[in-house]
matplotlib code that plots the C-alpha trace (Angstrom):
import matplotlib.pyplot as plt

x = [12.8, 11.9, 8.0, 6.8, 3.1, 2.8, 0.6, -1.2, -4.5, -5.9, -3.9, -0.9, 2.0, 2.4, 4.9, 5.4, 6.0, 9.1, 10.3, 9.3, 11.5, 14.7, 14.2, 14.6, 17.8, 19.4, 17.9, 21.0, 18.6, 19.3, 16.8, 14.7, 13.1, 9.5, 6.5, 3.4, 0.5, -3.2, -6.2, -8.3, -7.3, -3.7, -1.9, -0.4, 0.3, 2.5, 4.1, 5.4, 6.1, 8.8, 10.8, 12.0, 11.8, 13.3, 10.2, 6.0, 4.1, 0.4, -2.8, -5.8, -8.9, -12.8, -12.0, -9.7, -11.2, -11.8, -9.0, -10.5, -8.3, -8.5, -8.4, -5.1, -3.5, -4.6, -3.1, 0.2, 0.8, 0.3, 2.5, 5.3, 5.1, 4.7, 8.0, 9.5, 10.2, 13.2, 11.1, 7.7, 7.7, 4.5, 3.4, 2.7, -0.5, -3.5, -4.5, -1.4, -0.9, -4.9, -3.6, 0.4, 0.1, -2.8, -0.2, 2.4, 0.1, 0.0, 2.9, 3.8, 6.6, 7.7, 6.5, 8.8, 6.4, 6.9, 11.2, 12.6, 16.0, 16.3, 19.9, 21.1, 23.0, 24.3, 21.1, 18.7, 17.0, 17.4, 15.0, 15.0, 12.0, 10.9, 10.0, 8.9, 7.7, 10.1, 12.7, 14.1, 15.2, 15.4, 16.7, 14.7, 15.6, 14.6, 15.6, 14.0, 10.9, 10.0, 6.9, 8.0, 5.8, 8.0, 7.0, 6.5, 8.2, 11.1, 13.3, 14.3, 12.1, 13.9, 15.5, 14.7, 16.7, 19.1, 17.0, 13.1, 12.0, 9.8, 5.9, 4.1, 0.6, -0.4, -3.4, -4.7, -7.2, -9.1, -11.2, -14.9, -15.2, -16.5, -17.3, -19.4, -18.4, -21.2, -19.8, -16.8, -15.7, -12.7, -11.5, -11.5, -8.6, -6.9, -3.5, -1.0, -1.3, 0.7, 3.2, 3.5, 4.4, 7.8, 7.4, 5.2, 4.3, 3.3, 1.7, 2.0, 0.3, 2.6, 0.9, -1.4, -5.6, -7.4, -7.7, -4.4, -3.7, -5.9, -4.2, -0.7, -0.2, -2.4, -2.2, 1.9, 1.3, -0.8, 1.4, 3.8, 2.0, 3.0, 0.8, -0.2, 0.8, 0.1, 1.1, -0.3, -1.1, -3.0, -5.2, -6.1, -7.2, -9.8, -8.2, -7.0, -8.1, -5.8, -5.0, -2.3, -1.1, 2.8, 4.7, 5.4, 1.0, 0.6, 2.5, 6.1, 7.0, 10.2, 10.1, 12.9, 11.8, 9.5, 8.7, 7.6, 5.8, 5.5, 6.2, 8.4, 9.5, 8.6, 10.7, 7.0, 7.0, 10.5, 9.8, 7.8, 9.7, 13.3, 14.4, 12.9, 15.7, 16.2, 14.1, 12.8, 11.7, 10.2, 9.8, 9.7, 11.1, 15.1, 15.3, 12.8, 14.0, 12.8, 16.1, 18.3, 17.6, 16.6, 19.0, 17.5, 15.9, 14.3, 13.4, 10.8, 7.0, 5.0, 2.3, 4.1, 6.6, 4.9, 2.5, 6.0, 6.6, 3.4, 3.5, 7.2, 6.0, 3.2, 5.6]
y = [-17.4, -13.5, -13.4, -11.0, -10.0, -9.0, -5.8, -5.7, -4.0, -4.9, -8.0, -6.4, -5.8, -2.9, -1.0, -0.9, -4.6, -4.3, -1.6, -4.1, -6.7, -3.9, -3.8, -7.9, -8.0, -4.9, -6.3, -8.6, -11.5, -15.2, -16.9, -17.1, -13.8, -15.1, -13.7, -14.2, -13.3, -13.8, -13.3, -14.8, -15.3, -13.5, -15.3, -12.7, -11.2, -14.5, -14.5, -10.9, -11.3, -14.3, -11.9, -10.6, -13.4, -16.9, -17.8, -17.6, -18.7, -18.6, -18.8, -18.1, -18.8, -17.4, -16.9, -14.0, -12.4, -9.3, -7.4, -8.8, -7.6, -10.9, -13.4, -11.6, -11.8, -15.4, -16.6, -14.1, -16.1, -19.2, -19.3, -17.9, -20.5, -23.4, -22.0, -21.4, -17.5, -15.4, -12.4, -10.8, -7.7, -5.8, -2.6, 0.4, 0.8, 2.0, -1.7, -3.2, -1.3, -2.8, -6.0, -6.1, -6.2, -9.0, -10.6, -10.3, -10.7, -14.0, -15.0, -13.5, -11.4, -8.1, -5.2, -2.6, 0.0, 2.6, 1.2, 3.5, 1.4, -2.4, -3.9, -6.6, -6.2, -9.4, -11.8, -8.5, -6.7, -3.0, -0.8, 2.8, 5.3, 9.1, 10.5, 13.8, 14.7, 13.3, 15.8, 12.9, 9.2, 6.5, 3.0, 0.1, -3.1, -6.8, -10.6, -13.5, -13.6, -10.2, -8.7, -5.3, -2.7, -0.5, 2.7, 3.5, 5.0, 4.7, 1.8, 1.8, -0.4, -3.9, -5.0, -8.5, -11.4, -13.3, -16.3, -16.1, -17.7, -21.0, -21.0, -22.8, -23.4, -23.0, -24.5, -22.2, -22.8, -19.2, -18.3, -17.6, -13.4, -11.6, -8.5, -8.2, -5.9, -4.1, -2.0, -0.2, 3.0, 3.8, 6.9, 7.8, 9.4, 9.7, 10.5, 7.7, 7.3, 8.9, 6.0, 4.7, 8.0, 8.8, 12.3, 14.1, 17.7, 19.1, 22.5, 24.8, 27.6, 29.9, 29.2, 31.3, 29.8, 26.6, 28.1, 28.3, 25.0, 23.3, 25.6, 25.2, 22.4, 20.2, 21.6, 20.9, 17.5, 16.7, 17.6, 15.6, 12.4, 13.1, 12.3, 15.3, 16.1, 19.2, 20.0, 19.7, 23.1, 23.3, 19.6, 21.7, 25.0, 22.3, 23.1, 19.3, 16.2, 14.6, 11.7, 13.9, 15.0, 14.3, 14.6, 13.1, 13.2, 12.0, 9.6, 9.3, 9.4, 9.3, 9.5, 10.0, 13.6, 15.5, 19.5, 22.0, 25.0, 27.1, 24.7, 26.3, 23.0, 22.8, 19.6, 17.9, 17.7, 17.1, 13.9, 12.8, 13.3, 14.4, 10.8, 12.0, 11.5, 14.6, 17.3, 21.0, 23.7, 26.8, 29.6, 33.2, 33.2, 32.5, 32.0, 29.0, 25.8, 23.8, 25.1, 23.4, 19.9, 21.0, 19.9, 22.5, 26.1, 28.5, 32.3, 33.2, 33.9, 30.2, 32.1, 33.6, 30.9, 27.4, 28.4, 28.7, 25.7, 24.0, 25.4, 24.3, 20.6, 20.4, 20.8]
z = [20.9, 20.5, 20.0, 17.9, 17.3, 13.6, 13.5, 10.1, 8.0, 4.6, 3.9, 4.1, 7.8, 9.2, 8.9, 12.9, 12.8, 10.8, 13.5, 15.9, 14.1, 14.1, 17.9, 18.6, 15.9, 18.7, 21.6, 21.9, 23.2, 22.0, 19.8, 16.7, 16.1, 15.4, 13.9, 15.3, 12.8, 14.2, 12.0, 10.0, 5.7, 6.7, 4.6, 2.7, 5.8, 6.9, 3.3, 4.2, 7.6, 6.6, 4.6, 8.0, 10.3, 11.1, 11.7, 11.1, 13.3, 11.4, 13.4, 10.6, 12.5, 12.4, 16.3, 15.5, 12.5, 14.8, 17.1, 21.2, 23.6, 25.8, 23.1, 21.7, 25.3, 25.3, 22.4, 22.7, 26.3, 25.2, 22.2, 24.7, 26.8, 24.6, 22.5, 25.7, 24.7, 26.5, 25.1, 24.1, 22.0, 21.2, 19.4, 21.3, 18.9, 21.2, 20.5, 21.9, 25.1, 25.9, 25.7, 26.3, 30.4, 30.2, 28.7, 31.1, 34.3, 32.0, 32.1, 35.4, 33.6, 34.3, 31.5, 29.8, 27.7, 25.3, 24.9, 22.3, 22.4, 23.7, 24.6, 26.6, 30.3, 30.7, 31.1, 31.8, 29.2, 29.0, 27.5, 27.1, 27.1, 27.2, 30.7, 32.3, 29.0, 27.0, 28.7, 30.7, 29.0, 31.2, 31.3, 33.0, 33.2, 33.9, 34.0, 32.4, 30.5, 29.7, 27.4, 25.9, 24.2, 21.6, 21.0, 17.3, 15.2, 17.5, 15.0, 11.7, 9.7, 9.1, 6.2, 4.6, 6.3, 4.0, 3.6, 4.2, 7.4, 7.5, 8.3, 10.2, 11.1, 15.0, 17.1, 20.0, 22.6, 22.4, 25.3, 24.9, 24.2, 26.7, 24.5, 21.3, 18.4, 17.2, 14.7, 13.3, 11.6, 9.6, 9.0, 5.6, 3.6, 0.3, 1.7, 3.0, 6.9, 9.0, 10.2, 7.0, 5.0, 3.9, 3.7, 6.2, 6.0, 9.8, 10.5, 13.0, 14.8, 12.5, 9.5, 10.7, 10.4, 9.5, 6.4, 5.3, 7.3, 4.4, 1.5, 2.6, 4.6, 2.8, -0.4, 0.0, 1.1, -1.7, -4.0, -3.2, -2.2, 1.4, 5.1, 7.0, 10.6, 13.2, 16.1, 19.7, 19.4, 16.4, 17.5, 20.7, 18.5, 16.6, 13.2, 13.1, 14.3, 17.0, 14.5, 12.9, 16.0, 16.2, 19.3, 23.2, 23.8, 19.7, 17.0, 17.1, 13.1, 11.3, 8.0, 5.3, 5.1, 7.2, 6.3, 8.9, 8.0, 11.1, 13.7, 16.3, 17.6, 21.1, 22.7, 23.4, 19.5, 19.0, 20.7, 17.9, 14.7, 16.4, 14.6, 11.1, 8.3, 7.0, 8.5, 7.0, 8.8, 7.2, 10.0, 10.1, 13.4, 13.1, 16.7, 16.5, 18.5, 15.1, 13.3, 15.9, 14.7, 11.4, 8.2, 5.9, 7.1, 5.6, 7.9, 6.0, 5.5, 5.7, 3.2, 1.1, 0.7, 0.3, -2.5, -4.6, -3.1, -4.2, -7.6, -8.3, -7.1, -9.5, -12.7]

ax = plt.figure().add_subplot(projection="3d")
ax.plot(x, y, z, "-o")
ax.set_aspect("equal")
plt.show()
């Protein structure tokens, strides 16, 4: 089988999972693609994840009510063994890069991170990811049993399967935690999260301030129900928090649409949203790399512009 670890929040998967799902259908790998969903009272989660999958594996214990590195590699490698799986594919969340090699020091298999494309080579696994900045993509590869992180953002969310896959409940033999939670804090925001959002609208060191960051790029953004992103540049200036931060060193997004107001599209952000549906660049600068892969452009003003923009969205 394909092992999958479902990523969810809230009750409800994540949309990485379904990317994760894409991956395993293009991987070219034999097998069940099967869902792995730990937690505890995720069965809404399991009800969504067999939309997608052959299978659900469910394991709903107290044990796993909270995210523990070691107990999550536990459980991952012994699933895989006991369903004898050809393939392990985690999310490159910050979560699951912590625990993605425990798990394949594990199962003594070799580790492909960060794969942006996954194929088959006979009986090897091929995976390709972003190098040297994300100006070099190379392909790595490896036999047998192998535990994959994908990078996300990098699929196409999967579409349901044609029949909905069977659940079924799982026993686990969790080790003893070695750490203690002692508390957690969650950022707090009105606006759809940045991997999840259809529409994303990113800022740039063109639109000039923090100020008009928060009257443009925002403002935009909530007018049309869309997440917020910047760019390295702008995160490193302090206007923005690094959790918007798109590109090779932030989140790799690709929404249907995603609007750039005075990005100029260095190839470090490329990286991040290059795979974006349709993608609109507003730049004064007409020489701005941004236009290259852009479908729509506009040369122009960000500020004078985007308020037009905003008003024309709010009727």
């Amino acid at each position: 089988m394909i092992l999958i670890v479902a990523e969810h929040a809230g009750g409800k998967l994540g949309k990485s999972t379904l990317e994760m799902v894409t991956a395993a259908r293009e991987s070219g790998r034999e097998g069940p693609i099967t869902l792995l969903v730990l937690g505890q009272g995720v069965a809404s989660v399991a009800k969504e994840a067999a939309a997608v999958a052959d299978q659900v594996l469910v394991a709903d214990l107290p044990g796993l009510a909270q995210y523990n590195a070691e107990v999550w590699a536990a459980a991952t490698a012994q699933i895989a063994q006991e369903g004898e799986a050809s393939t392990v594919i985690i999310g490159g969340s910050r979560s699951g890069r912590e625990y993605a090699p425990r798990v394949a020091v594990k199962l003594d298999a070799p580790y492909l991170e960060d794969a942006t494309k996954l194929s088959s080579n006979g009986a090897a696994l091929q995976a390709q990811r972003y190098t040297y900045l994300a100006r070099v993509t190379e392909t790595v590869e490896a036999d047998g049993l192998v535990v994959v992180t994908v990078k996300p953002g990098s699929f196409a969310p999967a579409s349901p399967a044609a029949a909905a896959g069977e659940e079924y409940d799982v026993e686990l033999t969790l080790p003893a935690s070695r750490v203690e939670v002692t508390g957690k804090s969650v950022e707090k925001s009105s606006r759809v999260a940045l991997t999840e959002a259809d529409v994303i609208v990113t800022g740039g060191r063109g639109v000039g301030s923090p100020e008009n960051f928060s009257a443009y790029v925002e403002g935009l953004a909530d007018a049309i129900g869309a997440g917020v992103g910047a760019t390295r540049a702008v995160v490193d200036a302090g206007w923005r928090p690094y959790a918007e931060q798109v590109g090779q060193t932030g989140k790799t997004v690709q929404p249907k649409a995603y609007i750039a107001l005075g990005v100029s599209g260095a190839v470090q952000h490329l990286s991040g949203m290059g795979k974006s549906k349709h993608i609109i660049a507003i730049n004064k600068d007409a020489d701005a790399p941004i236009f290259k892969v852009a479908d729509y452009g506009i040369v122009g003003d960000v500020n004078a512009i985007v308020p037009a923009l905003i008003e024309a969205a709010k009727q």
